[in-house]
C-alpha positions in Angstrom: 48.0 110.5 101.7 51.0 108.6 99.5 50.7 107.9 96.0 49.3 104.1 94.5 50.8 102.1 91.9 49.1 99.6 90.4 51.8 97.3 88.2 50.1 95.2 85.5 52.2 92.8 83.2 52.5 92.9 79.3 50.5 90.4 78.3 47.3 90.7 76.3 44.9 89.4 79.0 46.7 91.5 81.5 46.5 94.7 79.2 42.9 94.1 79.4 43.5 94.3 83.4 44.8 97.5 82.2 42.0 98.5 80.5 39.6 97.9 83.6 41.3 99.6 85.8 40.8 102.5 83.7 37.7 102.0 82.7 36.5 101.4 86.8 38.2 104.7 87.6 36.9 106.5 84.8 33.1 107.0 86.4 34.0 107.2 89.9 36.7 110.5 88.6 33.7 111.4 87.3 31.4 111.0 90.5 34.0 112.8 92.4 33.4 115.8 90.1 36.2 115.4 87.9 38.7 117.2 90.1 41.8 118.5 88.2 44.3 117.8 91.0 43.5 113.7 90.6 46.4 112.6 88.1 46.9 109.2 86.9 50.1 108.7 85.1 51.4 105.4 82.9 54.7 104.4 82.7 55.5 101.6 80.3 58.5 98.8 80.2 59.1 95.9 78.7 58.0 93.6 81.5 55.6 95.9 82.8 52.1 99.0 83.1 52.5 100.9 86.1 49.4 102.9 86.7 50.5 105.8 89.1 47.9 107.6 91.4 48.5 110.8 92.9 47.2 111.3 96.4 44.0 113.1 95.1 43.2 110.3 92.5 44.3 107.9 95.2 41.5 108.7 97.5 38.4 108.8 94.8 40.5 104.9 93.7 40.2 103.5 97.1 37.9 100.5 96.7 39.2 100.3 92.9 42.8 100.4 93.8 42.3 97.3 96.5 40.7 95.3 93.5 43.9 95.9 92.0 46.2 95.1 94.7 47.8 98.6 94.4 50.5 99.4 96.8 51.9 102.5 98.4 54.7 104.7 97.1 57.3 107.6 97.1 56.5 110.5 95.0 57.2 109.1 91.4 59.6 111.2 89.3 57.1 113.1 86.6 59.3 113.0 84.1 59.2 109.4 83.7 55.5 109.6 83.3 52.6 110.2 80.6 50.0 111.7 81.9 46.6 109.8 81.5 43.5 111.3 79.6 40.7 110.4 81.8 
């Protein structure tokens, strides 16, 4: 399985897209058993959020990451990334 990004812009209403994504992943992490490989990272710009998923969190995301229109991606480079406290 590849890693998901989810890219949201900077604006206030879609910060609170932002905020739902989170907030929908948050139980089903949670239903999954709260595994500790499922990462989601946040990288921030100027124009953008992009929510990273690895593969793990990708697969409990499924049906939340569609909602999204998430896409597929290369391994992100980690040191770009803040880890998200789920």
């Amino acid at each position: 399985m590849l890693w998901s990004k989810v890219i949201i812009g900077t604006t206030k209403l879609e910060a609170i897209s932002g905020s739902a994504l989170m907030n929908k992943f948050a139980p089903a992490f949670r239903a999954a058993g709260m595994p500790q490989d499922a990462k989601v990272y946040l990288i921030n710009s100027t124009s953008d959020h992009i929510f990273y998923f690895n593969p793990a969190a990708s697969v409990i995301a499924k049906e939340i990451l569609i909602d999204f229109n998430a896409t597929t991606c290369e391994d992100p480079n980690l040191d770009d990334l803040k880890p998200l406290k789920i």
